[in-house]
C-alpha positions as CSV (number, residue, x, y, z in Angstrom):
1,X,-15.1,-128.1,-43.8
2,X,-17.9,-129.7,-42.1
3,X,-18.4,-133.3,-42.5
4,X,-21.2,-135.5,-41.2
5,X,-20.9,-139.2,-42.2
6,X,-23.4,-142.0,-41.5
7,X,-22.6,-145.2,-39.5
8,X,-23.8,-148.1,-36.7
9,X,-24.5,-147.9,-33.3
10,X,-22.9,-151.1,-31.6
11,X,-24.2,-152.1,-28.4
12,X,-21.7,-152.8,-25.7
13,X,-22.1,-156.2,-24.0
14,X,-21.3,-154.7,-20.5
15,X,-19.9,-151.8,-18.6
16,X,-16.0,-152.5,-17.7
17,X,-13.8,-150.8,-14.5
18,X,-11.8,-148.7,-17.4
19,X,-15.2,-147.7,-19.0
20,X,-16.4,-146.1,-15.9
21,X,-13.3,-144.4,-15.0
22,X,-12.5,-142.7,-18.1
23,X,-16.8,-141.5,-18.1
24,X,-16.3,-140.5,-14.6
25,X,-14.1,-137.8,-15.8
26,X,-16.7,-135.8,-17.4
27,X,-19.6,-136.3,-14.3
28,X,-19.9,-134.6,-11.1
29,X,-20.0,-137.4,-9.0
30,X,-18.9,-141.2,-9.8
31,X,-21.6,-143.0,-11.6
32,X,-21.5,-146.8,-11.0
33,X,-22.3,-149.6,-13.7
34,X,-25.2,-149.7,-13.1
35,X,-26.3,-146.5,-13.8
36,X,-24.6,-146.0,-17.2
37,X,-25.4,-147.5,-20.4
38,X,-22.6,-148.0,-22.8
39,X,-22.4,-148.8,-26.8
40,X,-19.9,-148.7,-29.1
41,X,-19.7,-147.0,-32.5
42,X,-17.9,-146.8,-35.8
43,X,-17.6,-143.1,-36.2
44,X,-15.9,-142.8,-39.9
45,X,-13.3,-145.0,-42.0
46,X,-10.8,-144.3,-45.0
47,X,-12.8,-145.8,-47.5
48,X,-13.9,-143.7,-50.6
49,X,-17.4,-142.0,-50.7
50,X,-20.3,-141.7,-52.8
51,X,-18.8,-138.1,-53.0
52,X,-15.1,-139.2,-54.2
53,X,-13.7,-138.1,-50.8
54,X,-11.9,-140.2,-47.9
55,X,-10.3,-139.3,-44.7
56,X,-6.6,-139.8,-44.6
57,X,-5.2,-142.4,-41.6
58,X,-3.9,-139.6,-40.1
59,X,-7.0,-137.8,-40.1
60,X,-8.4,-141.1,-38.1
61,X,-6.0,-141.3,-35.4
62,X,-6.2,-136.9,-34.7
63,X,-10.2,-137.7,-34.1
64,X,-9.2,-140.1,-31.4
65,X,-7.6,-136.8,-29.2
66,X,-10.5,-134.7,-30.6
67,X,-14.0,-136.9,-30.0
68,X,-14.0,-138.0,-26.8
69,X,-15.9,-135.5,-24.5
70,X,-17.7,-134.6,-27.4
71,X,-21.7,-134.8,-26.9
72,X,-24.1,-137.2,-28.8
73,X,-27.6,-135.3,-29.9
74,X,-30.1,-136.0,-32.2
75,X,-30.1,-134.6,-36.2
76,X,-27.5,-132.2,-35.3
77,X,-29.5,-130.6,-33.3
78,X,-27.1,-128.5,-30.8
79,X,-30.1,-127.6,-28.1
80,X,-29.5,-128.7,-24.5
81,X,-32.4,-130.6,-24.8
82,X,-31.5,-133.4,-27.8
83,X,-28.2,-133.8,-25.3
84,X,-28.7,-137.7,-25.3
85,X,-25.2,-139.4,-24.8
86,X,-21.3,-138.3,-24.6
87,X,-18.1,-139.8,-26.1
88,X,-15.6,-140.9,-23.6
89,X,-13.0,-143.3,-25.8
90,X,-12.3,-143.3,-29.3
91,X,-9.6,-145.2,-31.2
92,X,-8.7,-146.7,-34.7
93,X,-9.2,-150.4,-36.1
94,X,-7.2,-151.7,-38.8
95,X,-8.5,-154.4,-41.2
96,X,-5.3,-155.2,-42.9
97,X,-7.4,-157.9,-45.3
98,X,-9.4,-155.5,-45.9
99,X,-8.7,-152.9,-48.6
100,X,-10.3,-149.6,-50.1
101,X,-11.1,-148.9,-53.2
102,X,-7.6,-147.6,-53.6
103,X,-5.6,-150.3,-52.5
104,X,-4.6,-149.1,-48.9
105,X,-5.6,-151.3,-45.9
106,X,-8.8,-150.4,-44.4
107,X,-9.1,-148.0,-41.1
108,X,-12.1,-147.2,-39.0
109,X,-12.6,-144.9,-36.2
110,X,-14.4,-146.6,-33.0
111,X,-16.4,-144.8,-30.2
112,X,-17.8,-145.7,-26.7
113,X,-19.9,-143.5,-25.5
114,X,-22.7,-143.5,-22.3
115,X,-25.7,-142.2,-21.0
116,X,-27.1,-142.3,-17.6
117,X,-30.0,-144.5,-17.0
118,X,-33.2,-142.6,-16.1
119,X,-36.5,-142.4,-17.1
120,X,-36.0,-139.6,-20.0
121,X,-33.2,-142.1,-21.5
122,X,-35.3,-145.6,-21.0
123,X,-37.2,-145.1,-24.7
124,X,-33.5,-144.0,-26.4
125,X,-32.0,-147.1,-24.6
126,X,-34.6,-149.5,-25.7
127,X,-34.9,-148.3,-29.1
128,X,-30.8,-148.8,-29.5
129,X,-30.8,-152.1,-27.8
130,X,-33.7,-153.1,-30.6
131,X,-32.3,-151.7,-33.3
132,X,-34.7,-148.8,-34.2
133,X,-31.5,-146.0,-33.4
134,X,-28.7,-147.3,-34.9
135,X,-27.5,-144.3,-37.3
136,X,-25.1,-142.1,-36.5
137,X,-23.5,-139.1,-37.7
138,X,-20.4,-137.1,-36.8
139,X,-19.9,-133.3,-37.6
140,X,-16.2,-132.1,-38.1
141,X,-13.8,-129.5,-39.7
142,X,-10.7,-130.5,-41.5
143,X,-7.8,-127.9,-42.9
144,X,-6.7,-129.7,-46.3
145,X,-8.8,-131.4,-49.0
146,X,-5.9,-132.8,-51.0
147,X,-5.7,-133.9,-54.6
148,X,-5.1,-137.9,-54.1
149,X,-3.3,-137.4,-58.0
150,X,-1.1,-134.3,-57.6
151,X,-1.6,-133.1,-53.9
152,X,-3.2,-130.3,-54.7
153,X,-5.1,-128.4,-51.7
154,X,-8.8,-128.3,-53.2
155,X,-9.3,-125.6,-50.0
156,X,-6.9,-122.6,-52.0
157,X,-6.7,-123.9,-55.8
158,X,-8.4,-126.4,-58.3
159,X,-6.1,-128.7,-60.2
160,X,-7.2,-130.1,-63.3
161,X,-8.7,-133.3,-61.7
162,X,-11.7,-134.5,-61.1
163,X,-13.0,-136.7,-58.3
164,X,-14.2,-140.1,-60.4
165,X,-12.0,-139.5,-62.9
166,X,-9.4,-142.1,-63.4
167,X,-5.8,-140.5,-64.4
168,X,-2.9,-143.2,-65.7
169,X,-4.9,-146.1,-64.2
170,X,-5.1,-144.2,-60.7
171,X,-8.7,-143.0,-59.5
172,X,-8.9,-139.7,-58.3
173,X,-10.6,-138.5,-54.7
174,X,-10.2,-135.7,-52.3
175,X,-8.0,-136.7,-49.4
176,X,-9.9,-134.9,-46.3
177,X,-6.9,-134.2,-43.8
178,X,-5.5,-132.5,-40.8
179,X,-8.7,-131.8,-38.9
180,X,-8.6,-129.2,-36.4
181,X,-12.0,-129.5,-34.9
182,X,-14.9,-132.2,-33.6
183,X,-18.1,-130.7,-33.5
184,X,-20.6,-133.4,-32.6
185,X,-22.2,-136.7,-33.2
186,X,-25.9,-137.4,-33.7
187,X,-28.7,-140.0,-33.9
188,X,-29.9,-139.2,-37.1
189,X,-33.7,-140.7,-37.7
190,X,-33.1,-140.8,-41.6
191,X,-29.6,-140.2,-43.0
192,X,-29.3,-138.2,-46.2
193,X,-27.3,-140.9,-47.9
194,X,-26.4,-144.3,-47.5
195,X,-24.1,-145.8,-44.8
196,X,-20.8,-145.7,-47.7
197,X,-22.1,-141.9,-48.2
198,X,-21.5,-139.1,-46.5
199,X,-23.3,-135.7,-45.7
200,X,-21.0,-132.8,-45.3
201,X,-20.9,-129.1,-45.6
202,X,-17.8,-127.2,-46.5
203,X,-16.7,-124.1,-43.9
204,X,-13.8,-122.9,-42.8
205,X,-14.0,-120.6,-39.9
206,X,-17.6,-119.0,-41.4
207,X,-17.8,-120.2,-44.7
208,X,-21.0,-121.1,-46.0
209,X,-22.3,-124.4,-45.6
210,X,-23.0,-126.1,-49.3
211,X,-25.4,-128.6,-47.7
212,X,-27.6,-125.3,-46.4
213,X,-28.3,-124.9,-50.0
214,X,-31.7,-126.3,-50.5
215,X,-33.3,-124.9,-47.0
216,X,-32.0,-121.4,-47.9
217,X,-33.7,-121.7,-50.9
218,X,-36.6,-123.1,-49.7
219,X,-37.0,-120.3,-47.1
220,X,-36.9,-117.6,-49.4
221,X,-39.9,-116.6,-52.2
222,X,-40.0,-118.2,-54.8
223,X,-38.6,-115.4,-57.2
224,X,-35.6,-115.7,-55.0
225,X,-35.1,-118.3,-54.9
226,X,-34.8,-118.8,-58.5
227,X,-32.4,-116.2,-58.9
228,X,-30.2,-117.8,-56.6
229,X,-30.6,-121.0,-57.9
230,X,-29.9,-119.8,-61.5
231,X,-26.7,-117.5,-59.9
232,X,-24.9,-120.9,-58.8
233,X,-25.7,-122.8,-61.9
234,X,-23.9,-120.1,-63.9
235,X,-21.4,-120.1,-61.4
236,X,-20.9,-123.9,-62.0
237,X,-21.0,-123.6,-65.7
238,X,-17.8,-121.1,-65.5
239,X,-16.2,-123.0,-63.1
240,X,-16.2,-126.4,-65.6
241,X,-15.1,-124.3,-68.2
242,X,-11.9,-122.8,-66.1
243,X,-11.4,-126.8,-65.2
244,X,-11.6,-127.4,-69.0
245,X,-9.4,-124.8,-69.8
246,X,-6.6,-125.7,-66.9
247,X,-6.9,-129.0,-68.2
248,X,-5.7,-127.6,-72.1
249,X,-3.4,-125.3,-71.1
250,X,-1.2,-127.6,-68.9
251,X,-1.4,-130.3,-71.8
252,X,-0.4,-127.4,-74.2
253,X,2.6,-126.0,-72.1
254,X,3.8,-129.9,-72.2
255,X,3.9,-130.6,-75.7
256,X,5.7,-127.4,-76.2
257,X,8.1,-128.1,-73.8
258,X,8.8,-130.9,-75.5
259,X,9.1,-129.6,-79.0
260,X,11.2,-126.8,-77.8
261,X,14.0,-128.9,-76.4
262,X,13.6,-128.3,-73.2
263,X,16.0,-130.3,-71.2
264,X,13.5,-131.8,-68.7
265,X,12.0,-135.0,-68.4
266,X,8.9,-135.6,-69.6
267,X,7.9,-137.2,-66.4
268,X,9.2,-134.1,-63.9
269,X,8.0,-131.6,-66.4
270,X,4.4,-133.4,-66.3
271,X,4.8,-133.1,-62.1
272,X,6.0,-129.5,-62.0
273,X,2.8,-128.5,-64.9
274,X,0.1,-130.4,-62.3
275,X,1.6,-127.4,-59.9
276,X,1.7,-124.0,-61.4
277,X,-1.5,-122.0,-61.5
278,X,-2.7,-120.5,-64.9
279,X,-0.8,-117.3,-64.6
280,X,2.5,-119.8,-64.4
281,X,1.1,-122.1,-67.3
282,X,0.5,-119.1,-69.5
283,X,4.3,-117.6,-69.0
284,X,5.4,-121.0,-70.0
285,X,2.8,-121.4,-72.9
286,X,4.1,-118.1,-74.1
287,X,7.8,-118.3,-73.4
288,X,8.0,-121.9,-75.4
289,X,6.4,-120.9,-78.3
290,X,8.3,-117.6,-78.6
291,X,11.4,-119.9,-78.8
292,X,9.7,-122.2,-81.2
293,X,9.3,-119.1,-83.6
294,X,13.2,-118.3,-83.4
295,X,15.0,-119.7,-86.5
296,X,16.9,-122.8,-85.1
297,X,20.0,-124.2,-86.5
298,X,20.0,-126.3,-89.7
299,X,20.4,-129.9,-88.7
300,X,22.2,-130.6,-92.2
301,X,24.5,-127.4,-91.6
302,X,28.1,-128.3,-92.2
303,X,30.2,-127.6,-89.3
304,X,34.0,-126.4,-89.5
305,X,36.7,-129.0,-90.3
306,X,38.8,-129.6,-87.4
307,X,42.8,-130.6,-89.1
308,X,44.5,-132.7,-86.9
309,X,47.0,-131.5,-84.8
310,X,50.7,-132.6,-86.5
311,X,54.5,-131.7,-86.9
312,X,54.0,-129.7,-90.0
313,X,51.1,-127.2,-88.1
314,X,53.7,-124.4,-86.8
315,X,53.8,-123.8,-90.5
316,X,50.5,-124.1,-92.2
317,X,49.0,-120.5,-92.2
């Protein structure tokens, strides 16, 4: 999954010893102070987005080994030539006053990052020290997109939740986690979505990008691209109705399990159903209500009188 999210440039006040020996690790030579400029940004933070998705702390504090050395360019742009800036330290800020929509303490990911002073760089420098560049977005890959209600790994299987939807008082979002990869970061002229949004497109080793969508459509004739765009909103339209059918099933296979007499916790059965896949729900579905069709004891039956136990039994026959 590929993930671009929009935040602030910070400028740094001034260049420090540490600064310039953790950027002289990526030069040829050692650059003094005065021939770097530094700024500081907030790459991404564990808040909730306009998308129902968050990165988990974890997730935070993995881009800290993964950004720096990572090079800045302009609207994702990977040519040598938009090569503007490079990462050199990143690390995570807590806010514990601060809290996210879902009640944990706030997290952001910081950057430094330079770029050498020269002639090419003066306009970029200017333009960041007045405020003109100040957006920036960061390109990424994580492994797991979790359920934040049942765990569930949006990347192999759909649950029956939905991100927005609120289940037993607790809002539901997609946990982005375990990221395996930092791509870039970017000056981005005008970002896609709002600085709580983000921009992303999901790939795994190849996949398609969803955010590729409209420019593969636009590049195409028009006939084409109406059939594509009519393919994915039939796509979309069967996969609410499997959602809405997941959703009925597991309820189903819980009320039967209940009437049945299954000797299970409502609670635990309700956790083990948010797990199985419809081939498990419909063994269960049909397994229950086989045993509900079996003729059960009579509750009213009489049951055998048990005598008591006395001196005279040896000879009762």
């Amino acid at each position: 999954m590929k993930k671009q999210m929009r935040n602030q440039v910070m400028v740094a006040k001034s260049v420090t010893d540490e600064d310039l020996k953790l950027i002289n690790q990526y030069t040829r030579r050692e650059l003094t102070a005065e021939e770097v400029f530094v700024f500081e940004t907030i790459l991404c933070d564990n808040e909730i987005d306009r998308d129902g998705e968050a990165f988990s702390l974890a997730s935070l504090h993995k881009f800290c080994e993964l950004y720096p050395g990572k090079t800045g360019i302009f609207d994702h742009n990977p040519c040598g030539e938009s090569q503007m800036a490079r990462m050199f330290k990143a690390w995570v800020e807590h806010r514990p006053e601060q809290r996210t929509r879902y009640g944990a303490p706030y997290a952001a990911l910081h950057g430094k990052a330079y770029m050498v002073r020269s002639g090419r760089s003066a306009d970029l420098i200017l333009e960041i020290d007045g405020g003109i560049k100040k957006e920036v977005s960061v390109g990424c890959s994580v492994t797991r997109k979790l359920c934040s209600i049942c765990g569930a790994n949006w990347k192999k299987e759909r649950c029956s939740h939905a991100a927005g939807e609120e289940y037993g008082g607790k809002l539901c979002f997609a946990i982005l986690d375990d990221p395996d990869d930092a791509y870039e970061w970017s000056f981005v002229a005008v970002p896609a979505q709002p600085a709580a949004g983000v921009v992303k497109a999901y790939t795994q080793k190849g996949e398609f990008q969803l955010n590729q969508i409209d420019q593969i459509v636009k590049s195409l004739d028009p006939n084409q691209g109406e059939e594509l765009k009519a393919y994915l909103s039939a796509l979309e339209i069967e996969a609410q109705a499997g959602r809405a059918y997941l959703a009925k099933l597991k309820k189903e296979v819980l009320s039967l399990s209940c009437l049945s007499g299954a000797k299970i916790q409502g609670d635990v059965m309700q956790s083990v159903i948010q797990k199985m896949n419809v081939q498990e729900l419909e063994a269960f579905h049909k397994a229950f209500s086989a045993q509900l069709d079996e003729p059960g004891a009579l509750q009213l039956a009489a049951t055998p009188m048990q005598q008591p136990q006395g001196a005279d039994s040896a000879f009762q026959i």
